[in-house]
N, CA, C and O atoms as a DFTB+ gen file, in Angstrom:
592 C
 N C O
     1  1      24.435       9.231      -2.700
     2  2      24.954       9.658      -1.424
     3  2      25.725       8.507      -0.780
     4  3      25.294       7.363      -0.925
     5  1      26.933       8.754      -0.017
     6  2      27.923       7.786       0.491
     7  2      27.508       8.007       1.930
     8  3      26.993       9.067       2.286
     9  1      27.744       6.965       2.780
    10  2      27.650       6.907       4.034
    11  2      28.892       7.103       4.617
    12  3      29.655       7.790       3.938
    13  1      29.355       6.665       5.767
    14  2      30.751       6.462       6.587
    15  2      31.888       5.504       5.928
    16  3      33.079       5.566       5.624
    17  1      30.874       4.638       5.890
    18  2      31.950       3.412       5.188
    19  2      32.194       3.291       4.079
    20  3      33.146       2.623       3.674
    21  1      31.145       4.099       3.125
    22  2      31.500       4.280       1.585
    23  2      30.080       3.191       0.832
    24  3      29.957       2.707      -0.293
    25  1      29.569       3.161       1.543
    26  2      28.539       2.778       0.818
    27  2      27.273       3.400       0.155
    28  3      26.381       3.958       0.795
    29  1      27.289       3.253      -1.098
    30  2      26.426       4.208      -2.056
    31  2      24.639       4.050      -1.604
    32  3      24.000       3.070      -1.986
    33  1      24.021       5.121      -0.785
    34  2      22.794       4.630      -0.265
    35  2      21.611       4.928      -0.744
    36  3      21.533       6.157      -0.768
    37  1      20.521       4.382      -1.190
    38  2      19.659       4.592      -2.047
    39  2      18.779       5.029      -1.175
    40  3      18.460       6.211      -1.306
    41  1      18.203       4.321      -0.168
    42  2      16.935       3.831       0.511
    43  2      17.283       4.331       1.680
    44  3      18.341       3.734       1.879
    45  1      17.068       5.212       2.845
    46  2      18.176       5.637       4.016
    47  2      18.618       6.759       4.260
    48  3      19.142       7.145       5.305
    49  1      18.361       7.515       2.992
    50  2      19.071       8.819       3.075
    51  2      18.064       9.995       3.513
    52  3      16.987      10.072       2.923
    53  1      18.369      10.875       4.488
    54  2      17.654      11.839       5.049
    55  2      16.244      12.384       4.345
    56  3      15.144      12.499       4.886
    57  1      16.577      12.650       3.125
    58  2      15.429      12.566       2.572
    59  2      14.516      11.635       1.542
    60  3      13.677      11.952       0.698
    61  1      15.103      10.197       2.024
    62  2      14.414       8.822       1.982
    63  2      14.405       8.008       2.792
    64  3      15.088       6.986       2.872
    65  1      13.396       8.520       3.655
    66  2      13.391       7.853       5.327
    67  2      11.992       7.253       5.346
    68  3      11.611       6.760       6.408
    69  1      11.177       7.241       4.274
    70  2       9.682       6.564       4.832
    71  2       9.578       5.530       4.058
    72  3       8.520       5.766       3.474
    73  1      10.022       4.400       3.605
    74  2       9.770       3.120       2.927
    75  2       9.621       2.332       3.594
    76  3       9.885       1.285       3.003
    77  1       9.188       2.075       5.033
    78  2       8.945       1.007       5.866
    79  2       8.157       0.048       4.851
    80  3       7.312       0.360       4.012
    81  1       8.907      -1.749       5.312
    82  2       9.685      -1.865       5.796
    83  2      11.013      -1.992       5.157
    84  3      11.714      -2.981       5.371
    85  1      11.359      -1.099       4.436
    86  2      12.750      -1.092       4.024
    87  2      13.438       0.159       4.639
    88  3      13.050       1.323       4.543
    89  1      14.679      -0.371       5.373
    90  2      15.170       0.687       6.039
    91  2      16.618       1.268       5.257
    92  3      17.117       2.356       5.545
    93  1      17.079       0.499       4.406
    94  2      18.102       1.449       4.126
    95  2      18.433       0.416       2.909
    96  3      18.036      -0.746       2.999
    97  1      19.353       0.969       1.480
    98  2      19.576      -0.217       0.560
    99  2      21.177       0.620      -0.004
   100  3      21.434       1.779      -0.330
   101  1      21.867      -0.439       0.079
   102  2      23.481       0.657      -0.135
   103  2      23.538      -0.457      -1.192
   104  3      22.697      -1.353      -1.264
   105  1      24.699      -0.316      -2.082
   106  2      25.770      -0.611      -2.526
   107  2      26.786      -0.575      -2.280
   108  3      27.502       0.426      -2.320
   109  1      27.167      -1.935      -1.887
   110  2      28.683      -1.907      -1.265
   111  2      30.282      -1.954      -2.114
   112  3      30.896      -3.018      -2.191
   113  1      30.770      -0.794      -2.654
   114  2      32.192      -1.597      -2.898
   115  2      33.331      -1.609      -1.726
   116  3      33.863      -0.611      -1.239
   117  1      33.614      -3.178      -1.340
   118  2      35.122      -2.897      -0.282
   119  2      35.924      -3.942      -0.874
   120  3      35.635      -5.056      -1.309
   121  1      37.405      -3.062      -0.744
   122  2      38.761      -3.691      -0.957
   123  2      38.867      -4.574      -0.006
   124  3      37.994      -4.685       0.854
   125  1      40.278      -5.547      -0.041
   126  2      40.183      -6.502       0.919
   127  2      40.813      -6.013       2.288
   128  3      40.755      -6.743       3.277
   129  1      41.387      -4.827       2.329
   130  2      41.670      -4.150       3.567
   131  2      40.705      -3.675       4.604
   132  3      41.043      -3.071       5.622
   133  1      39.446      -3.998       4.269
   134  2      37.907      -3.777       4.742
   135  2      37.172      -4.565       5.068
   136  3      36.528      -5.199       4.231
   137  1      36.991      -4.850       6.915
   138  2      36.087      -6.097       7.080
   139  2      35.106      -5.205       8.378
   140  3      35.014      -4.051       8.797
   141  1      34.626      -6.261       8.600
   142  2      33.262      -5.684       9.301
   143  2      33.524      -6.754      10.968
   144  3      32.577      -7.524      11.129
   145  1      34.160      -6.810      11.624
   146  2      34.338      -7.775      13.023
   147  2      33.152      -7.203      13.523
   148  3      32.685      -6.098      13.249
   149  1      32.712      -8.066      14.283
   150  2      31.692      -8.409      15.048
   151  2      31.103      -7.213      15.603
   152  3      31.728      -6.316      16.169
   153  1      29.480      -7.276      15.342
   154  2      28.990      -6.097      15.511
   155  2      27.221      -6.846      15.817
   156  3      26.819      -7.950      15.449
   157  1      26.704      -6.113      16.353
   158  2      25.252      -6.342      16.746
   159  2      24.203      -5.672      15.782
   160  3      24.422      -4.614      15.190
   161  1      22.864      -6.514      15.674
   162  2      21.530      -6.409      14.987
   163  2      20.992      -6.610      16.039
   164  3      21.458      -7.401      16.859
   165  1      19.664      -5.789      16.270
   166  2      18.391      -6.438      16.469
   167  2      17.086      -6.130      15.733
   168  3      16.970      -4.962      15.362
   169  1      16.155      -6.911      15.475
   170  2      14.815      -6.051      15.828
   171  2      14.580      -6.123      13.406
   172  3      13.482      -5.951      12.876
   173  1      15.457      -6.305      12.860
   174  2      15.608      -6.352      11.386
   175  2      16.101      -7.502      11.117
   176  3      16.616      -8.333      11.866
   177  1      15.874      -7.514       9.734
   178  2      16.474      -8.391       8.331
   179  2      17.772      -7.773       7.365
   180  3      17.498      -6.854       6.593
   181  1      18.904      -8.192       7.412
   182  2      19.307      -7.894       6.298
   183  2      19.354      -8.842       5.330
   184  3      19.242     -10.005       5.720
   185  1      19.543      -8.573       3.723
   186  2      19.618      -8.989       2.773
   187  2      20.727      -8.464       2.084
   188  3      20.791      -7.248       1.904
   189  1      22.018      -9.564       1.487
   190  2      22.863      -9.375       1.125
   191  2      23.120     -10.115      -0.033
   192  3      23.201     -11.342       0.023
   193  1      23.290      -9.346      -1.328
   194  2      23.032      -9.970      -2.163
   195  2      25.178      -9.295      -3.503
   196  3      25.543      -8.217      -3.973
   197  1      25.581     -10.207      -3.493
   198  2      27.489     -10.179      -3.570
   199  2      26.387     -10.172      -5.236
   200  3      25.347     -10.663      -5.676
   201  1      27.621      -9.166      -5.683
   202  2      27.607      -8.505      -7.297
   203  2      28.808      -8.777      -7.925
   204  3      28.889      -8.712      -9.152
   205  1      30.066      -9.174      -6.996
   206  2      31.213      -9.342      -7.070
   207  2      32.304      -9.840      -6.541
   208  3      32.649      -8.731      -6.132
   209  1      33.481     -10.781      -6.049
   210  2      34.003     -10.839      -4.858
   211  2      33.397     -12.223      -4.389
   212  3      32.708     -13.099      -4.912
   213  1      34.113     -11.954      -2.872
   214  2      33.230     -13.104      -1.664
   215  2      33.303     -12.622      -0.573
   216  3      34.374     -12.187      -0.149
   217  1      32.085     -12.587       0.192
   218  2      32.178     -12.395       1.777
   219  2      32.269     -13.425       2.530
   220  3      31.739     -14.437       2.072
   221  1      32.875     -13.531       3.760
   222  2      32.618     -14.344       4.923
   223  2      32.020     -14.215       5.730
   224  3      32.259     -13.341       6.563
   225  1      31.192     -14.877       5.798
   226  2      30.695     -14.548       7.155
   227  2      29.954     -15.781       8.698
   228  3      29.404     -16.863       8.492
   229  1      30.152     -15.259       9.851
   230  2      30.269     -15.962      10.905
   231  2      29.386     -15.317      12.076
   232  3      29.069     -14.134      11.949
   233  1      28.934     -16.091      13.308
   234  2      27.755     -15.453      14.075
   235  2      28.196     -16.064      15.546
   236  3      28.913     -17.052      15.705
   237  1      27.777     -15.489      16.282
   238  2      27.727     -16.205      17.760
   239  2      27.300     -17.415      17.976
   240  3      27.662     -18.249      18.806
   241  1      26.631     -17.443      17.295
   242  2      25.001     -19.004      17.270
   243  2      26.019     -20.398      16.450
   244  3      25.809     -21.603      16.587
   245  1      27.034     -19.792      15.677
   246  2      28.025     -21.087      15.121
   247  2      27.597     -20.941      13.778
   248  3      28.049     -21.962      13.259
   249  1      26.773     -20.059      12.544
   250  2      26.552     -20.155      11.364
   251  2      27.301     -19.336      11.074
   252  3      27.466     -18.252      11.632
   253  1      28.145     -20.001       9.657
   254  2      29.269     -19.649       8.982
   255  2      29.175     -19.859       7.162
   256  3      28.450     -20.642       6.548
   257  1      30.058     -18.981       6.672
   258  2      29.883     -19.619       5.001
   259  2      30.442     -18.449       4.271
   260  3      30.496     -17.400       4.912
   261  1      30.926     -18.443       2.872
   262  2      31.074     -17.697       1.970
   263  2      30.515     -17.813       0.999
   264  3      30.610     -18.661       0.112
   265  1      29.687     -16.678       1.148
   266  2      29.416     -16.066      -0.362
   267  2      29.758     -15.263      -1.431
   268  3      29.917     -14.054      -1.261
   269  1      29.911     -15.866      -2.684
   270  2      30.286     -14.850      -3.661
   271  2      29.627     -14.407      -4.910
   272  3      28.424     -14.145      -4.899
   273  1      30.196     -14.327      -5.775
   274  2      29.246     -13.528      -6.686
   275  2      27.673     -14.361      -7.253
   276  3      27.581     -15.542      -7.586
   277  1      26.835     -13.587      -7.231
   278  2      25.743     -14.281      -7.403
   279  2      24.984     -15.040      -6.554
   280  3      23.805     -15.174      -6.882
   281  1      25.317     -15.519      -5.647
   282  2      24.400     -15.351      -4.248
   283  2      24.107     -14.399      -3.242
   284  3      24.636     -13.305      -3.041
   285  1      23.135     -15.002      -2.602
   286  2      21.887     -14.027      -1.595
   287  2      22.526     -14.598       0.022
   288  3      22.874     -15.776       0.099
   289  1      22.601     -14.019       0.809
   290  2      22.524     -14.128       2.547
   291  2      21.148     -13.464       3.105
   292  3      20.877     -12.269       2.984
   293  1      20.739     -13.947       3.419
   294  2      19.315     -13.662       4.194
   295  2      19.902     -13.764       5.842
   296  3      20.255     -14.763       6.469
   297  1      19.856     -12.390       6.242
   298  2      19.924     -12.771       8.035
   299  2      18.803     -12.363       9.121
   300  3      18.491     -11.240       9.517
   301  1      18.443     -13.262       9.374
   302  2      16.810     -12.091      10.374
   303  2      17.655     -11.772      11.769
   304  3      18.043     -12.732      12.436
   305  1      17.798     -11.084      11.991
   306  2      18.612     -10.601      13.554
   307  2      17.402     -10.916      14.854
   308  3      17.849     -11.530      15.823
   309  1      16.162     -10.584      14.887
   310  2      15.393     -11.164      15.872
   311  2      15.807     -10.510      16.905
   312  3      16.134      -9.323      16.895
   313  1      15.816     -11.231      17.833
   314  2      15.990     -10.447      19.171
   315  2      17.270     -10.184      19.548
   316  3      17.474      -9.447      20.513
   317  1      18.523     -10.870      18.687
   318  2      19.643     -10.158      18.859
   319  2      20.693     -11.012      18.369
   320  3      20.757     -12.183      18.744
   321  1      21.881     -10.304      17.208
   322  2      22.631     -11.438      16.850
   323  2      23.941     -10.536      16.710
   324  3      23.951      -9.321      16.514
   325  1      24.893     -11.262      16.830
   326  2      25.973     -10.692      17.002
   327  2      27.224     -11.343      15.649
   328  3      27.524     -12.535      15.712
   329  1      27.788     -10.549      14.633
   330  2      27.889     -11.386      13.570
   331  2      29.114     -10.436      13.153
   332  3      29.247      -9.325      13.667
   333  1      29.899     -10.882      12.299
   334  2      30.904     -10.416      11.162
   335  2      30.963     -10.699      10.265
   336  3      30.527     -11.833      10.066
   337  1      31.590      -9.845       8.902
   338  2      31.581     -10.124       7.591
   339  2      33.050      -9.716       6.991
   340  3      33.107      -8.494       6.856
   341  1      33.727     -10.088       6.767
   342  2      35.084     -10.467       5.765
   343  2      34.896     -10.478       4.415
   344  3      34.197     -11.392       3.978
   345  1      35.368      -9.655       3.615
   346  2      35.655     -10.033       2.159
   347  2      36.829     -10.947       2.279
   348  3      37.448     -10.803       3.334
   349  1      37.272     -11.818       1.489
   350  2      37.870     -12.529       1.271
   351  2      39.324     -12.153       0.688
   352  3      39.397     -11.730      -0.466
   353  1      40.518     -12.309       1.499
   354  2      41.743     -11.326       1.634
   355  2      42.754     -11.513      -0.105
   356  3      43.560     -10.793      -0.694
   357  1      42.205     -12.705      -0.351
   358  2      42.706     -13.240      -1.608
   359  2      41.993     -12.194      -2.760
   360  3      42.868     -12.063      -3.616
   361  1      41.220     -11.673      -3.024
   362  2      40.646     -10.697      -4.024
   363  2      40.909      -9.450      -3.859
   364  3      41.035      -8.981      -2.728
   365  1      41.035      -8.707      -4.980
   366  2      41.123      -7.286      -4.503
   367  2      40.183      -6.515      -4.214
   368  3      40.510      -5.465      -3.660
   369  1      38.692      -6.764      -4.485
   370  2      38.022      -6.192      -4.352
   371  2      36.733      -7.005      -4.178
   372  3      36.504      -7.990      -4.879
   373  1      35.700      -6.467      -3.001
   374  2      34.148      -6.944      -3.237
   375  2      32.769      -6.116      -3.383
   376  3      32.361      -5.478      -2.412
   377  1      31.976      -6.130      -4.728
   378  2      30.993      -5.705      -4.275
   379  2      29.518      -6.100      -3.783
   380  3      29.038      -7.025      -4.438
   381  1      29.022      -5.791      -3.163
   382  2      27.755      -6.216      -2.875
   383  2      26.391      -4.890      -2.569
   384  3      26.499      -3.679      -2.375
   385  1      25.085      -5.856      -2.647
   386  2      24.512      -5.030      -2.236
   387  2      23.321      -5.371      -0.593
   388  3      22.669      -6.390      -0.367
   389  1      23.402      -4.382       0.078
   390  2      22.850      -4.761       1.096
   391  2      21.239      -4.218       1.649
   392  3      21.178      -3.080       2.114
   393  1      20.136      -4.950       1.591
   394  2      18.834      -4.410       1.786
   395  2      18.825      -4.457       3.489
   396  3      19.218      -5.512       3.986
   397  1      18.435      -3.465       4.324
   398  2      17.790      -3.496       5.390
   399  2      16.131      -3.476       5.821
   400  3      15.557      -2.388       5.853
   401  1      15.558      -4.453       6.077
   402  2      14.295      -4.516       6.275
   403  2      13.640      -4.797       7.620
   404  3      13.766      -5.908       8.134
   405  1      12.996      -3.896       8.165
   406  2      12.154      -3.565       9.532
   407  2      11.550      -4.642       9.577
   408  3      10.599      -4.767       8.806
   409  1      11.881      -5.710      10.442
   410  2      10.793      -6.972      10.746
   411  2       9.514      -6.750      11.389
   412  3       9.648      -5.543      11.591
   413  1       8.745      -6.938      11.705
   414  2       6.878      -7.336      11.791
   415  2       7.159      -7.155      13.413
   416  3       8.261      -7.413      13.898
   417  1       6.176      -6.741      14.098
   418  2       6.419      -6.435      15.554
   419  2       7.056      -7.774      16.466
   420  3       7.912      -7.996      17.323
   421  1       6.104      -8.432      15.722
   422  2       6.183     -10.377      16.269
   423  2       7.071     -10.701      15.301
   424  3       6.748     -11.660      14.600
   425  1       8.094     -10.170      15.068
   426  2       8.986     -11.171      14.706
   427  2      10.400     -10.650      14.861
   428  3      11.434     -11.225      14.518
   429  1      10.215      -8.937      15.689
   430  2      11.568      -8.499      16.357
   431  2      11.968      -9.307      17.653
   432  3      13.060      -9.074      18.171
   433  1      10.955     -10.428      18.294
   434  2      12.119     -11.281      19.814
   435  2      11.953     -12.481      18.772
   436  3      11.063     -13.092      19.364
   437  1      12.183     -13.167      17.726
   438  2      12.422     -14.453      17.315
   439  2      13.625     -15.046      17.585
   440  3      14.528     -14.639      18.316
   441  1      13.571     -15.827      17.074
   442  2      15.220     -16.777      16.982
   443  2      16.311     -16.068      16.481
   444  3      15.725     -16.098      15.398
   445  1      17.324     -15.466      16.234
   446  2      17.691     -15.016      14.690
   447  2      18.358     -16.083      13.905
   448  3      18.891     -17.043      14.461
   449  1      18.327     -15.884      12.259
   450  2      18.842     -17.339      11.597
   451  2      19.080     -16.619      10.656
   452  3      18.821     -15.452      10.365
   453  1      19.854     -17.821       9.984
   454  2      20.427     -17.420       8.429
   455  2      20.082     -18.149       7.170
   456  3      19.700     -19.319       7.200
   457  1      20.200     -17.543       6.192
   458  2      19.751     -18.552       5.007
   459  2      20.783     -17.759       4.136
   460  3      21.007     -16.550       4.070
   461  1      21.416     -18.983       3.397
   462  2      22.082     -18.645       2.039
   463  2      21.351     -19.216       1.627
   464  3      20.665     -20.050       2.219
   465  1      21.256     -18.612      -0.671
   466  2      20.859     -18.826      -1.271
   467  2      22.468     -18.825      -2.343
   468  3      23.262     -17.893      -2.471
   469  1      22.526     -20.224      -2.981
   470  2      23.825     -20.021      -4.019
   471  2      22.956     -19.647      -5.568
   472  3      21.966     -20.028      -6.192
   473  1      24.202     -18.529      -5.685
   474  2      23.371     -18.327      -7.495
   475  2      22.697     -19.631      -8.161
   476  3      21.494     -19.370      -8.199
   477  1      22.878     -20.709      -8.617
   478  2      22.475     -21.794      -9.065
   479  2      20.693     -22.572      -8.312
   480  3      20.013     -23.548      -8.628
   481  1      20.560     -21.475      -7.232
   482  2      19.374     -21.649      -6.545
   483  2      18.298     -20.415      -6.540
   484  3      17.334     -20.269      -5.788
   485  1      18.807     -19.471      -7.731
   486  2      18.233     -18.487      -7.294
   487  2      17.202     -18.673      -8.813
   488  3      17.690     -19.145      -9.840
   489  1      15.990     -18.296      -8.742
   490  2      15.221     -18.359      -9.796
   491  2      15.095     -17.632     -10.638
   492  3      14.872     -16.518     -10.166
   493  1      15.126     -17.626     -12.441
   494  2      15.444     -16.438     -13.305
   495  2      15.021     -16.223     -14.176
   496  3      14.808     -17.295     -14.743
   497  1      14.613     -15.199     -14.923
   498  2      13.857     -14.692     -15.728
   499  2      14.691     -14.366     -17.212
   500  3      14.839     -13.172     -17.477
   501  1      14.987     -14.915     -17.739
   502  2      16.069     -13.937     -19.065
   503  2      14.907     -13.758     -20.425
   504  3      14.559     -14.458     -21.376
   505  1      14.574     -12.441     -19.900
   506  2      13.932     -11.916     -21.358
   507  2      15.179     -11.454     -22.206
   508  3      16.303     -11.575     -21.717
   509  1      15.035     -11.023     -23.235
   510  2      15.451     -10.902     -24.366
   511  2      16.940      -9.981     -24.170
   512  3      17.991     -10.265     -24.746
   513  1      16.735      -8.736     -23.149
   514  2      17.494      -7.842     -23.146
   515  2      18.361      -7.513     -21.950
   516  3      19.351      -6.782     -21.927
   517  1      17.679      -8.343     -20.737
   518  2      18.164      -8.455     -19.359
   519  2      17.738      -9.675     -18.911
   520  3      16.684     -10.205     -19.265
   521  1      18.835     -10.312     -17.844
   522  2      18.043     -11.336     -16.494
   523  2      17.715     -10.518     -15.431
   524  3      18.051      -9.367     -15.153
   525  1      16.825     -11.517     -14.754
   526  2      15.871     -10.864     -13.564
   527  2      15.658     -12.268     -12.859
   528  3      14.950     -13.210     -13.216
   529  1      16.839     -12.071     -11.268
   530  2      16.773     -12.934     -10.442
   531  2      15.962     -12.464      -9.456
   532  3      16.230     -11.343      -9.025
   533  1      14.854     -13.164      -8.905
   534  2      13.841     -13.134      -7.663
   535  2      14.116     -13.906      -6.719
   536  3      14.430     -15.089      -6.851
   537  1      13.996     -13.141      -5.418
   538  2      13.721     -14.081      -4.523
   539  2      12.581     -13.683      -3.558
   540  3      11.666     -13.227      -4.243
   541  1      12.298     -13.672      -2.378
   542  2      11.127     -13.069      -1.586
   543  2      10.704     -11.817      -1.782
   544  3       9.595     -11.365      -2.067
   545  1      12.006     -11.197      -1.541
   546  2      12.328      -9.835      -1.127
   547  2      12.887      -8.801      -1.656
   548  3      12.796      -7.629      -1.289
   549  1      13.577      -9.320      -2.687
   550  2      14.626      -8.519      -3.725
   551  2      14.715      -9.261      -5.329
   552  3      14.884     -10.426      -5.690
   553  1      14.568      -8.319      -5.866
   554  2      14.682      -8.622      -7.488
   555  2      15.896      -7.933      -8.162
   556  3      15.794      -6.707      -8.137
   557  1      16.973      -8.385      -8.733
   558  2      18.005      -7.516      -9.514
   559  2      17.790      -7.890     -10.913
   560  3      17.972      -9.067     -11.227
   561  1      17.533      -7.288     -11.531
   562  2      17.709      -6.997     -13.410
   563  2      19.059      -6.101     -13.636
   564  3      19.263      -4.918     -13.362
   565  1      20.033      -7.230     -14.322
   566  2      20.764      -6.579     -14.963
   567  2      21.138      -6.784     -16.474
   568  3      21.291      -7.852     -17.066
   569  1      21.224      -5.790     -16.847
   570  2      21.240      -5.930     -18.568
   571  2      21.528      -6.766     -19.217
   572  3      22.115      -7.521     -18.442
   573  1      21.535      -7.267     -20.294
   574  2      22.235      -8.527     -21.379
   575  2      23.614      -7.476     -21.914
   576  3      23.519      -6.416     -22.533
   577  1      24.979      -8.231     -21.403
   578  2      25.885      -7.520     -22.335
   579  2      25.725      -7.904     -23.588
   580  3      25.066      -8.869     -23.978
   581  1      26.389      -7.074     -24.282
   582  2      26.047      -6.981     -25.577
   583  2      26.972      -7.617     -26.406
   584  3      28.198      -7.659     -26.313
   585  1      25.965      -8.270     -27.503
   586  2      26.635      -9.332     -28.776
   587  2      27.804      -8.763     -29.198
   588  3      27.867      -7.534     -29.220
   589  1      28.848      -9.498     -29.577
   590  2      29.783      -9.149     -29.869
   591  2      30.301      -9.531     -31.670
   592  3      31.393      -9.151     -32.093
């Protein structure tokens, strides 16, 4: 199922509404004609984890950075953050994927903050037939392409 913006939604959809605390999990593909200007969170976590591409992204609070393929953005919104995200105008295309997660009662008025994670920091598993990167919150396994 696609949302408004075209994002493929797993976790979110009318009749997948009870996974607290995960509130919604899309797959994002956007061209570079597609950015996200400044828009408000509160009260959640997102988790953004680039499959492809690079995003930008920037906050009220002064945290800034691009990520691209193979790194994680961790953002806790807290009691309120005000932020944008840019694919990067030089590519034609970005994908990513984005987890929404319901923060803990005590921890919807916090600070809000950010954490990148660069692929080269992310911890990994390569069995035989797929890798499997972990981090807190999110695990992606994707296949071993195949020998050639």
């Amino acid at each position: 199922m696609y949302d408004l913006v075209g994002a493929r939604r797993s976790i979110g959809r009318t009749e997948l509404l009870n996974y607290d605390p995960f509130l919604m999990l899309d797959e994002f593909p956007v061209d570079k004609s597609r950015d996200f200007r400044d828009h408000p969170h509160l009260g959640f976590e997102t988790v953004t984890y680039m499959l492809e591409g690079q995003f930008r992204h920037e906050d009220f609070a002064g945290h800034m950075g691009t990520i691209g393929s193979g790194d994680l953005l961790w953002m806790t919104a807290g009691r309120g953050i005000v932020h944008s995200e840019m694919p990067v105008k030089t590519q034609t295309r970005a994908r990513k994927l984005g987890l929404w997660i319901n923060s803990p009662k005590e921890h919807k008025i916090c600070e809000p903050q950010y954490q990148e994670l660069l692929d080269a920091q992310i911890p990994r598993a390569r069995p035989q037939d797929f890798t499997i990167a972990t981090t807190t919150a999110v695990t992606i396994a994707k296949p071993k392409p195949p020998s050639v």
